[in-house]
MIDOSE-1310 file (N, C-alpha, C; in nm, 2 decimals, decimal comma, always signed):
residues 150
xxxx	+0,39/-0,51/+2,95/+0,45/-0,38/+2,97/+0,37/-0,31/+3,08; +0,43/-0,25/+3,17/+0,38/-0,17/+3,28/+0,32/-0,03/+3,19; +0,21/+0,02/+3,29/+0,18/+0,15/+3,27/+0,26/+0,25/+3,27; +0,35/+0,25/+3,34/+0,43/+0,35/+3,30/+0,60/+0,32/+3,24
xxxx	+0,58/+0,22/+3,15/+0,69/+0,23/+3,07/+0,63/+0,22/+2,96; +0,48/+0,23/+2,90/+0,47/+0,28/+2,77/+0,54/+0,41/+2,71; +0,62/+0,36/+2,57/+0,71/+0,46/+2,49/+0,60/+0,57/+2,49; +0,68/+0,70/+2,50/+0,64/+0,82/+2,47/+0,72/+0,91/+2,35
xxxx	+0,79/+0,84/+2,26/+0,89/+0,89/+2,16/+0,85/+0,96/+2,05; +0,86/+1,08/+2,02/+0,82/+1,16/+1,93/+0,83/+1,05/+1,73; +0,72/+1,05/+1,71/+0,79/+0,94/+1,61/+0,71/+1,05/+1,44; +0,75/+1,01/+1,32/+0,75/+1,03/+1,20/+0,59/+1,00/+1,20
xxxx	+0,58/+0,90/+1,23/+0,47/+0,80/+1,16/+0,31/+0,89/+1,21; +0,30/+0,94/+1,38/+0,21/+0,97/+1,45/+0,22/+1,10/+1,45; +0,33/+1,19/+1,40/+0,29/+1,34/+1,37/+0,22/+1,38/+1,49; +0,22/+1,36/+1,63/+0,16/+1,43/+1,71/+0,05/+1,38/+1,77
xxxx	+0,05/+1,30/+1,68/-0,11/+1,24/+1,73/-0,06/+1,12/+1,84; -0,16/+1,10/+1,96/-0,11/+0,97/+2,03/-0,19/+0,84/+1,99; -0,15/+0,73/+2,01/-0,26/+0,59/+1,98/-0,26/+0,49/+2,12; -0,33/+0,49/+2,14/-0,39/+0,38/+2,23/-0,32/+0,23/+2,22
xxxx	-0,23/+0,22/+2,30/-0,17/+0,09/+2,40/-0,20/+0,05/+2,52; -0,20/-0,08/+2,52/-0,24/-0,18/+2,61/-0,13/-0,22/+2,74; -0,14/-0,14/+2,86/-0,06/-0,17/+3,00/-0,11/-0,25/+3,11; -0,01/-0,29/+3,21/-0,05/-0,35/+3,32/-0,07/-0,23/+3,42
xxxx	-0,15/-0,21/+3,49/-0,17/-0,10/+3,59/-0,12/-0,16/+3,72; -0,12/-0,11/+3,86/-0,06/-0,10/+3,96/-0,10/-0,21/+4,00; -0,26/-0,27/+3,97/-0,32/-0,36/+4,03/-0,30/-0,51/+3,94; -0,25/-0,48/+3,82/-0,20/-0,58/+3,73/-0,35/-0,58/+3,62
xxxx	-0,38/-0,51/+3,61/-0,51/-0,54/+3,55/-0,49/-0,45/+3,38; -0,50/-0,51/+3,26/-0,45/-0,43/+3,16/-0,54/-0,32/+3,11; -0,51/-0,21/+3,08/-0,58/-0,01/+3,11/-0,51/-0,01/+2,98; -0,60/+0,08/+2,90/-0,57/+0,17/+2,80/-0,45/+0,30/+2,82
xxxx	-0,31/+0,28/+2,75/-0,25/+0,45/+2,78/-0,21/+0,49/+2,66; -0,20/+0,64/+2,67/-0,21/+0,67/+2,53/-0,09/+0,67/+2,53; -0,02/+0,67/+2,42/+0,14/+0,71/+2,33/+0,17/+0,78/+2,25; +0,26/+0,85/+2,26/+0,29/+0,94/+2,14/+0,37/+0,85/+2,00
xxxx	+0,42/+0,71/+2,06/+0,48/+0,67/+1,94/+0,58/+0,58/+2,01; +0,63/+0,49/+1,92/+0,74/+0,41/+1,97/+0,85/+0,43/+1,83; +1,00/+0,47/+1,87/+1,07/+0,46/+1,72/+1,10/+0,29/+1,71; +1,11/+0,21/+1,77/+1,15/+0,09/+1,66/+1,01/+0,05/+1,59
xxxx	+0,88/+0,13/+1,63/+0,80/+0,10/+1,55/+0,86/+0,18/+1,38; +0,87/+0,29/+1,42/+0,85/+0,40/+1,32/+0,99/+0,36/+1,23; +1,09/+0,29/+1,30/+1,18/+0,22/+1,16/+1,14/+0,13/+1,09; +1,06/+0,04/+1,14/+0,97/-0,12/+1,12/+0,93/-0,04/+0,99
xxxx	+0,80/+0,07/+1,02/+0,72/+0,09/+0,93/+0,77/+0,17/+0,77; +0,89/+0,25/+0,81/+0,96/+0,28/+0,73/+1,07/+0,19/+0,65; +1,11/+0,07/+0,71/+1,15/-0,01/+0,65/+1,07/-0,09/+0,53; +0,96/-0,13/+0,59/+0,81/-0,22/+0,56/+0,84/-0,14/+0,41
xxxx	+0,79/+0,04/+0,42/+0,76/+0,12/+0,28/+0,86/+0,11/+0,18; +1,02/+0,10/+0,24/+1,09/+0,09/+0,08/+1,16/-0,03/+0,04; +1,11/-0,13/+0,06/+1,07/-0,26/+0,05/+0,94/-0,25/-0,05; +0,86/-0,18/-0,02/+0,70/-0,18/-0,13/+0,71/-0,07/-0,22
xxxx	+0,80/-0,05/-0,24/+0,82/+0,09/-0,31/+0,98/+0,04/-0,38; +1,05/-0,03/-0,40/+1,19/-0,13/-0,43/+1,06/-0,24/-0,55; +0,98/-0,27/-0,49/+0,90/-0,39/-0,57/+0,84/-0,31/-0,64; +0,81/-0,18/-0,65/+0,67/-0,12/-0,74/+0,77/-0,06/-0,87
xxxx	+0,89/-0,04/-0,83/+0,96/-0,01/-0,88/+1,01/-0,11/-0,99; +1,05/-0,24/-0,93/+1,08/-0,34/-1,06/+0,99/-0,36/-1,10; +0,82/-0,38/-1,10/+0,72/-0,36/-1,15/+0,71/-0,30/-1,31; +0,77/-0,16/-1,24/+0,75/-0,04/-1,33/+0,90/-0,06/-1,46
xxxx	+0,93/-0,12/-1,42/+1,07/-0,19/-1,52/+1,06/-0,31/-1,61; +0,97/-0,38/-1,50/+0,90/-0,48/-1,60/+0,81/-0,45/-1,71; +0,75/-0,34/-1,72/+0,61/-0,26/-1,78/+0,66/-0,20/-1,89; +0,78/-0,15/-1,83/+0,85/-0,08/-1,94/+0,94/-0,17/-2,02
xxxx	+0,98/-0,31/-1,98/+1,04/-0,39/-2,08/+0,93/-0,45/-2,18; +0,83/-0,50/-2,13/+0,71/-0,55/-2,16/+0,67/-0,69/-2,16; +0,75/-0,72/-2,03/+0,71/-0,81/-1,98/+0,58/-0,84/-1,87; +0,52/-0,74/-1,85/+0,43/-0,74/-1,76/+0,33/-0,60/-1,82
xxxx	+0,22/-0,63/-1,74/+0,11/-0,51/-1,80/+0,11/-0,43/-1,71; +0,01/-0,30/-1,71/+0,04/-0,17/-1,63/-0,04/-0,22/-1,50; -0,15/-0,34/-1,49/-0,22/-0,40/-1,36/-0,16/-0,44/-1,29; +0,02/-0,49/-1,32/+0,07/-0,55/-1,19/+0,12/-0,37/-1,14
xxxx	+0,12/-0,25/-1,18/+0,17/-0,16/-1,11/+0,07/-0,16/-1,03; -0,05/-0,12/-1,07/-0,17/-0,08/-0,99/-0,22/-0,20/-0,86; -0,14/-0,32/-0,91/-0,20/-0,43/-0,80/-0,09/-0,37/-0,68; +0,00/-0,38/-0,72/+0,15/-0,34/-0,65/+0,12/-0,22/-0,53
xxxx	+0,11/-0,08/-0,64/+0,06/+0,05/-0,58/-0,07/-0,01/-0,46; -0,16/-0,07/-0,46/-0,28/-0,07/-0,38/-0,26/-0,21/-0,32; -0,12/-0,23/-0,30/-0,08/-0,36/-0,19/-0,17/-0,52/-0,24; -0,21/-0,51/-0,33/-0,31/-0,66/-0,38/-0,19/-0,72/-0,44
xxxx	-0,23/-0,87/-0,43/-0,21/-0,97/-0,49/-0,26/-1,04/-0,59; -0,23/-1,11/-0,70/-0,32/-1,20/-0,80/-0,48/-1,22/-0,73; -0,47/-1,30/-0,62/-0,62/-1,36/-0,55/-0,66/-1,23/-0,46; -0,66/-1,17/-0,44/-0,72/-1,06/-0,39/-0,78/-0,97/-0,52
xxxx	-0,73/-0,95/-0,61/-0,78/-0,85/-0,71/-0,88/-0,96/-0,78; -0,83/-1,07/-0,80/-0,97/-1,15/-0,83/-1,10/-1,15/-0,74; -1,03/-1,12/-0,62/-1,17/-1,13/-0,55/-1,27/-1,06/-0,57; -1,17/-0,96/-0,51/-1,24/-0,79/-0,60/-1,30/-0,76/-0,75
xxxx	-1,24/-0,81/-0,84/-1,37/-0,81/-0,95/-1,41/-0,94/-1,03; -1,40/-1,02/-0,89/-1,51/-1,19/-0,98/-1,47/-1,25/-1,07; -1,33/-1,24/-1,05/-1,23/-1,33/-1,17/-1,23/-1,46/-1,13; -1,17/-1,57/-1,19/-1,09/-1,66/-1,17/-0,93/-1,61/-1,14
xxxx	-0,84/-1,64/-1,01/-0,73/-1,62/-1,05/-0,64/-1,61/-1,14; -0,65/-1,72/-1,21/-0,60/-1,76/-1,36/-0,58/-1,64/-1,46; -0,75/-1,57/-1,47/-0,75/-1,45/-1,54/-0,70/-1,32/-1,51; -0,69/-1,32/-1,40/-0,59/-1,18/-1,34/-0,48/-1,23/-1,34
xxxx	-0,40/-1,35/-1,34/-0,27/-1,38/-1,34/-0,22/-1,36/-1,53; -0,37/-1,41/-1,60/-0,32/-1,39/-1,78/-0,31/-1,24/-1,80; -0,40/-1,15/-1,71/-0,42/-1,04/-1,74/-0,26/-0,97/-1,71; -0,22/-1,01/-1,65/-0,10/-0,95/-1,61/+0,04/-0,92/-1,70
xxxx	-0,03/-0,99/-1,81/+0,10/-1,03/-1,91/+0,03/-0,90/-2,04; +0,13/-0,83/-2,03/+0,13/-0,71/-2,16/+0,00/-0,75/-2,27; +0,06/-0,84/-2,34/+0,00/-0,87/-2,43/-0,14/-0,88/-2,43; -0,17/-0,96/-2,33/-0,33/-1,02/-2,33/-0,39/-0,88/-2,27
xxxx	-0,32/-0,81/-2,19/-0,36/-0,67/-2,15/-0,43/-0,60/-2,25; -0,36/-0,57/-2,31/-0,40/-0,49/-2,47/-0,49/-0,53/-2,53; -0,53/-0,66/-2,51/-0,63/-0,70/-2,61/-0,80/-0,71/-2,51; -0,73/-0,65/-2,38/-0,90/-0,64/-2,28/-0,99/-0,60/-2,33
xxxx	-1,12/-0,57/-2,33/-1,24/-0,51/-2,35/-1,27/-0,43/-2,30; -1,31/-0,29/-2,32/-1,33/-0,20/-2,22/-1,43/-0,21/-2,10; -1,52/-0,27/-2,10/-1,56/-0,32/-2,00/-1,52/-0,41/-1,84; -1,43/-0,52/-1,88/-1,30/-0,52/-1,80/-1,21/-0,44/-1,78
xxxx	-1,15/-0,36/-1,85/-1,09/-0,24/-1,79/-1,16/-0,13/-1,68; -1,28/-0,13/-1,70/-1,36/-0,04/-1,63/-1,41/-0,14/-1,52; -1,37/-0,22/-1,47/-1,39/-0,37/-1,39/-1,28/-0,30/-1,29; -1,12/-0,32/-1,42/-1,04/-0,31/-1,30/-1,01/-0,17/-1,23
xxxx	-1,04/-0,05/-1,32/-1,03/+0,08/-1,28/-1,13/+0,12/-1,15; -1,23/+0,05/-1,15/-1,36/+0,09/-1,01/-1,29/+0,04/-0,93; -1,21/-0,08/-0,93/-1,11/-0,16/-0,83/-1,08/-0,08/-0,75; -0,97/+0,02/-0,85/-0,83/+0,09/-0,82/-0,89/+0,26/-0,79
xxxx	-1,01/+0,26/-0,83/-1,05/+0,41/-0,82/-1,02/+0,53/-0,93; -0,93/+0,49/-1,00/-0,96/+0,53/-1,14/-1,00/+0,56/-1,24; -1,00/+0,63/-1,36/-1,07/+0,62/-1,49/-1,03/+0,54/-1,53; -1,03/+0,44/-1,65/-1,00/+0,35/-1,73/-0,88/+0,38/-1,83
xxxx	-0,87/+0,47/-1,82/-0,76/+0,52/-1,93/-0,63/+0,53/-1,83; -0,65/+0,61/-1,70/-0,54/+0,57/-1,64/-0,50/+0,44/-1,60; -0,54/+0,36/-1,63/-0,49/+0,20/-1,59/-0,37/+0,23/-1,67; -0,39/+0,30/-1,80/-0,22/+0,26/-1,87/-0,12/+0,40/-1,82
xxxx	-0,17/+0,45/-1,71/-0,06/+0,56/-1,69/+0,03/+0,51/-1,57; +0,17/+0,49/-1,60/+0,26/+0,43/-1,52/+0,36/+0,54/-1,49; +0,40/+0,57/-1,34/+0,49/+0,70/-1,31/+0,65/+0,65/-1,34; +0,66/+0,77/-1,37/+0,80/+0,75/-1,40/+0,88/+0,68/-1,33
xxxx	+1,02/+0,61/-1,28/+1,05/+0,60/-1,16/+1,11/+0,67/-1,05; +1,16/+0,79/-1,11/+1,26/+0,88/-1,07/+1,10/+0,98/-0,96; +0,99/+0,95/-0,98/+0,91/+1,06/-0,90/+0,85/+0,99/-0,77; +0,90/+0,93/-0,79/+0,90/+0,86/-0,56/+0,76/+0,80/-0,59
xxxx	+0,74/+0,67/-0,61/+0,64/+0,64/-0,64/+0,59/+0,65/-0,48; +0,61/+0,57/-0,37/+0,50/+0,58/-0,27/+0,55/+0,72/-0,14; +0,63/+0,73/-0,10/+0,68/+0,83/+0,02/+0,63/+0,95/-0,03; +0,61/+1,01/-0,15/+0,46/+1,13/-0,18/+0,42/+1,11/-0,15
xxxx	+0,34/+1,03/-0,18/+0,17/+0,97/-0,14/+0,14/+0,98/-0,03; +0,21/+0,90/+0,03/+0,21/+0,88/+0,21/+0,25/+1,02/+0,24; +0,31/+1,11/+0,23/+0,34/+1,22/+0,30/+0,21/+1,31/+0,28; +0,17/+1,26/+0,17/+0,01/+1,37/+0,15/-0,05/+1,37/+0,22
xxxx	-0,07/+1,18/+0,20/-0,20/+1,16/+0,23/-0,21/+1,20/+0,41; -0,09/+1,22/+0,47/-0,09/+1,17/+0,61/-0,14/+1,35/+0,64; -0,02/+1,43/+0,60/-0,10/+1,55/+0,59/-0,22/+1,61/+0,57; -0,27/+1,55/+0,46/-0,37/+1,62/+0,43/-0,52/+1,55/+0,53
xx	-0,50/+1,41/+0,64/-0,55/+1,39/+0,71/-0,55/+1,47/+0,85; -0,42/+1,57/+0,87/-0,48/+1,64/+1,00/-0,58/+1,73/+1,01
């Protein structure tokens, strides 16, 4: 992409802020220019969210049938998978994948609970608090969080 065809497109995602893209300059040589945003980014990325927010959701349907425990919301909510939250608190996969099943949930130790709540940044008791579905589980979040960063 030439230096002067980097997008300048007012976008959702960048609220104003610009980010640094990589162009060819006059001399061909690739120069930093800043951008206000590109939209087929800012659909990508908005696409990406209700897609992870569709999943957190059947999650939260699973939890409430009781088929699954309130850790696959929280792995869900903080984008982890089975082997990543093992990594994170020194499991065997195996045991984050048994953990995941209601049942064996209930019967944790508080001490593993307090394993996986440092995880998630939590207190331990909220590991069992699961949002309703009707209250936007992730597009709040994101809209806070993005605000309450300028």
């Amino acid at each position: 992409m030439r230096k002067n065809d980097v997008p300048q497109d007012e976008t959702k995602m960048n609220r104003g802020e610009k980010e640094i893209m990589y162009a060819v300059d006059e001399q061909g040589r690739y120069v930093q220019v800043q951008s206000r945003g590109w939209q087929p980014k800012d659909v990508a990325n908005d696409q990406a969210w209700q897609v992870i927010e569709e999943d957190i959701v059947s999650e939260i349907r699973m939890i409430r049938s009781g088929k699954r425990s309130p850790l696959a919301f929280h792995m869900k909510k903080n984008l982890m998978n089975e082997s990543l939250l093992a990594a994170y608190a020194d499991l065997p996969r195996w045991r984050v994948k048994r953990h995941l099943r209601a049942d064996i949930f209930r019967k944790l130790d508080a001490k593993l609970l307090d394993r996986y709540a440092d995880i998630f940044g939590i207190a331990a008791d909220e590991l069992q608090n699961i949002p309703d579905i009707s209250q936007g589980i992730y597009n709040d979040e994101i809209k806070f969080r993005n605000e309450s960063a300028k």
